[in-house]
C-alpha atoms as an extended CHARMM CRD file, in Angstrom:
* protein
*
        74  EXT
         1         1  UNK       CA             10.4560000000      -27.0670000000        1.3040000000  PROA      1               0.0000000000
         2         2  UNK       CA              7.3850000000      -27.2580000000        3.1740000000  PROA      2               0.0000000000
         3         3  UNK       CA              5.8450000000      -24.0600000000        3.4610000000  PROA      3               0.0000000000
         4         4  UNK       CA              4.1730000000      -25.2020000000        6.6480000000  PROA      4               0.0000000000
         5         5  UNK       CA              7.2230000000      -25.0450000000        8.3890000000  PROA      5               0.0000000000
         6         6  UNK       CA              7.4690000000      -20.9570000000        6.9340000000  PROA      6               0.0000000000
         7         7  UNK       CA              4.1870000000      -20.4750000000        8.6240000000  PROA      7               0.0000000000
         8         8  UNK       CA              4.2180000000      -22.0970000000       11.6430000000  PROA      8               0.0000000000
         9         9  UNK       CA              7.6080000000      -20.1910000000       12.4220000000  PROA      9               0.0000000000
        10        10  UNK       CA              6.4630000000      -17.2970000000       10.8050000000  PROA      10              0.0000000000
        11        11  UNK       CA              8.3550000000      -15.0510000000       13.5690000000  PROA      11              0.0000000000
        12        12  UNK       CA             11.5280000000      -16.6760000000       12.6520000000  PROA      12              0.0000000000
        13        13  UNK       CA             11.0500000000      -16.5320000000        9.1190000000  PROA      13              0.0000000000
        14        14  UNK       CA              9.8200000000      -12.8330000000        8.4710000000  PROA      14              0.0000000000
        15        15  UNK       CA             13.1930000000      -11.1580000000        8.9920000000  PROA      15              0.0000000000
        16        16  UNK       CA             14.4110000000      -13.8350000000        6.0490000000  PROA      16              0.0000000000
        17        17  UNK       CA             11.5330000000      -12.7340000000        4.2540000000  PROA      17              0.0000000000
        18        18  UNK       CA             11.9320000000       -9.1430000000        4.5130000000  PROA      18              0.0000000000
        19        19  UNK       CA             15.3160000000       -9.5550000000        3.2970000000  PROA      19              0.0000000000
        20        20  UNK       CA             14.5730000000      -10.5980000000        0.3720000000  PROA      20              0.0000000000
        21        21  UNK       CA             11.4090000000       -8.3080000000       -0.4440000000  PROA      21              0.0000000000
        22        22  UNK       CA             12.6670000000       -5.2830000000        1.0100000000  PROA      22              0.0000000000
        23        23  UNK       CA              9.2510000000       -3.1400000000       -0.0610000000  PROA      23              0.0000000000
        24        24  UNK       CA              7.0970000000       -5.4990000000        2.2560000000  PROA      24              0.0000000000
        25        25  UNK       CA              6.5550000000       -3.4250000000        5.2180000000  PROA      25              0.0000000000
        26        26  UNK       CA              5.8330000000       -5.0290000000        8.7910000000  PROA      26              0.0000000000
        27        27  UNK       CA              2.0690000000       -4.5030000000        8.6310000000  PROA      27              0.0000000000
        28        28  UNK       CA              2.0030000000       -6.1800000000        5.4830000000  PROA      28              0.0000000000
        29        29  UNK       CA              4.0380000000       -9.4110000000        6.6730000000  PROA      29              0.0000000000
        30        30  UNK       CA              1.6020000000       -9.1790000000        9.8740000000  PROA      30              0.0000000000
        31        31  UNK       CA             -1.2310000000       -9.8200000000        7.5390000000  PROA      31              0.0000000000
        32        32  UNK       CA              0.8010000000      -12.2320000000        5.2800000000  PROA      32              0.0000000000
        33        33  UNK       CA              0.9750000000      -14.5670000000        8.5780000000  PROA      33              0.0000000000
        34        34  UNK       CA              2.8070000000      -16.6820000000        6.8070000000  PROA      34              0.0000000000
        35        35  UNK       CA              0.2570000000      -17.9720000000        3.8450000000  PROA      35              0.0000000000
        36        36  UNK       CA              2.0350000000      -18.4870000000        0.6610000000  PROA      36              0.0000000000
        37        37  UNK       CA             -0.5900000000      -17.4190000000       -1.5750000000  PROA      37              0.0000000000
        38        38  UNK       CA             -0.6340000000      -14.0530000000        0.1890000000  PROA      38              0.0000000000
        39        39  UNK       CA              2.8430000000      -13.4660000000       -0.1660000000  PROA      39              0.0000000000
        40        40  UNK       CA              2.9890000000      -14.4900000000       -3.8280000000  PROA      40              0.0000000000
        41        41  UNK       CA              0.1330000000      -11.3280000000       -4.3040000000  PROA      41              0.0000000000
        42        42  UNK       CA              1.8610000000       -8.8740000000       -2.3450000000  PROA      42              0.0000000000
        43        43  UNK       CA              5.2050000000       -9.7980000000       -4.0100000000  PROA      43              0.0000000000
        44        44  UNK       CA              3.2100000000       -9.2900000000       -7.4560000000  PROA      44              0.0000000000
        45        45  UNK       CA              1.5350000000       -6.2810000000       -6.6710000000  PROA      45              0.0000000000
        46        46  UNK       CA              4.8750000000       -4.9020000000       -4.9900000000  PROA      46              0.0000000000
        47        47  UNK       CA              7.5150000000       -5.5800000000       -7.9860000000  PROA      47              0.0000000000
        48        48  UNK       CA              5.0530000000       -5.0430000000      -10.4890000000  PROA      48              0.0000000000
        49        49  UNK       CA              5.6510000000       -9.3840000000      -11.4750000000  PROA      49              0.0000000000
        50        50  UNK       CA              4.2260000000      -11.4610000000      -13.1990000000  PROA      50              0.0000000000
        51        51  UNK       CA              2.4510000000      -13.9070000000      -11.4870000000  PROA      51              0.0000000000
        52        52  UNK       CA              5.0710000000      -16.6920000000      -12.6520000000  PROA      52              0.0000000000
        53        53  UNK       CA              7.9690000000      -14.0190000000      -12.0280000000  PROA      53              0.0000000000
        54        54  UNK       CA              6.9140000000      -13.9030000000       -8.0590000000  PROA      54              0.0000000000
        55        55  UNK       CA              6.3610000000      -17.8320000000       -8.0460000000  PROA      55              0.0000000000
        56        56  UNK       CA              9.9450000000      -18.5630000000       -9.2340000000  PROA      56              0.0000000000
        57        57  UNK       CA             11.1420000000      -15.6430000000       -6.6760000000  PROA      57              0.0000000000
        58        58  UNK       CA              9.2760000000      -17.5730000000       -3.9200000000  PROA      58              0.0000000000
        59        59  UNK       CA             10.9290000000      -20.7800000000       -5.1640000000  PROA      59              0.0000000000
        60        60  UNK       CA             13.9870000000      -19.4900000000       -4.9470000000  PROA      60              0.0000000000
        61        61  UNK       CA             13.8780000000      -18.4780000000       -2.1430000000  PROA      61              0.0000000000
        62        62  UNK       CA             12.6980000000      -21.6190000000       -0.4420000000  PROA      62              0.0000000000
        63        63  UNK       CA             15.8520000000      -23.1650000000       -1.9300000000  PROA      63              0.0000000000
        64        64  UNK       CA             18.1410000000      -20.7250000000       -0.0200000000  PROA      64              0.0000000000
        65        65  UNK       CA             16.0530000000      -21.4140000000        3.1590000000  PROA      65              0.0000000000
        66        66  UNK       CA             15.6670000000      -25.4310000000        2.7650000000  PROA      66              0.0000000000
        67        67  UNK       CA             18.5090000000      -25.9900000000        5.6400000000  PROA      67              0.0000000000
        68        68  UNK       CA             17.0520000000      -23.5810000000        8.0250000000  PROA      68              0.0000000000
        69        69  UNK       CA             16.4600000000      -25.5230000000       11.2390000000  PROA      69              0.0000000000
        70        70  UNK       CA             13.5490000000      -24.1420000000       13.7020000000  PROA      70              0.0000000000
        71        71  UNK       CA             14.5310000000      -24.3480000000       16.7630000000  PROA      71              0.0000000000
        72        72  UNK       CA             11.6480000000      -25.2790000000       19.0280000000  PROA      72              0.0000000000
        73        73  UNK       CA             13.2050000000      -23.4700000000       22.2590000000  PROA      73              0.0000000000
        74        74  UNK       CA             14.0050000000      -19.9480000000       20.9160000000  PROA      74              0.0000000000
C-alpha cells in the first residue's frame, strides 16, 4: 500500500487506525497526521514493541486496508 494514500485521507483512515491501536488517543493521532514513522514510535512506545514488532503490526495492517477505496466526495 501506499502510505500516501493513509495520509492524505488521514480523516478517513484514523477511525481504522484507532481500531487497531486502541491506546492511541485522539490527540495523539492529531499529531500523528498521518506520517508513518510517527505512528510506528507511538505504536512502540504504546505496546512496549520492538521496533520490528510495530513495523510488522503496521504491515499488517496495510494488508487489511489495501482495498480501501477513498472516496474523493465524502
Amino acid at each position: 500500500m501506499n502510505w500516501d494514500i493513509v495520509e492524505g485521507n488521514w480523516l478517513q483512515f484514523k477511525g481504522k487506525i484507532r481500531a487497531r491501536w486502541g491506546k492511541l488517543t485522539n490527540d495523539e493521532l492529531d499529531l500523528i497526521a498521518g506520517k508513518r514513522l510517527e505512528l510506528l514510535g507511538k505504536i512502540q512506545e504504546l505496546y512496549g514493541l520492538t521496533i520490528e514488532e510495530a513495523e510488522s503490526q503496521i504491515q499488517f495492517f496495510e494488508k487489511q486496508v489495501k482495498h480501501y477505496k477513498v472516496h474523493a466526495d465524502k
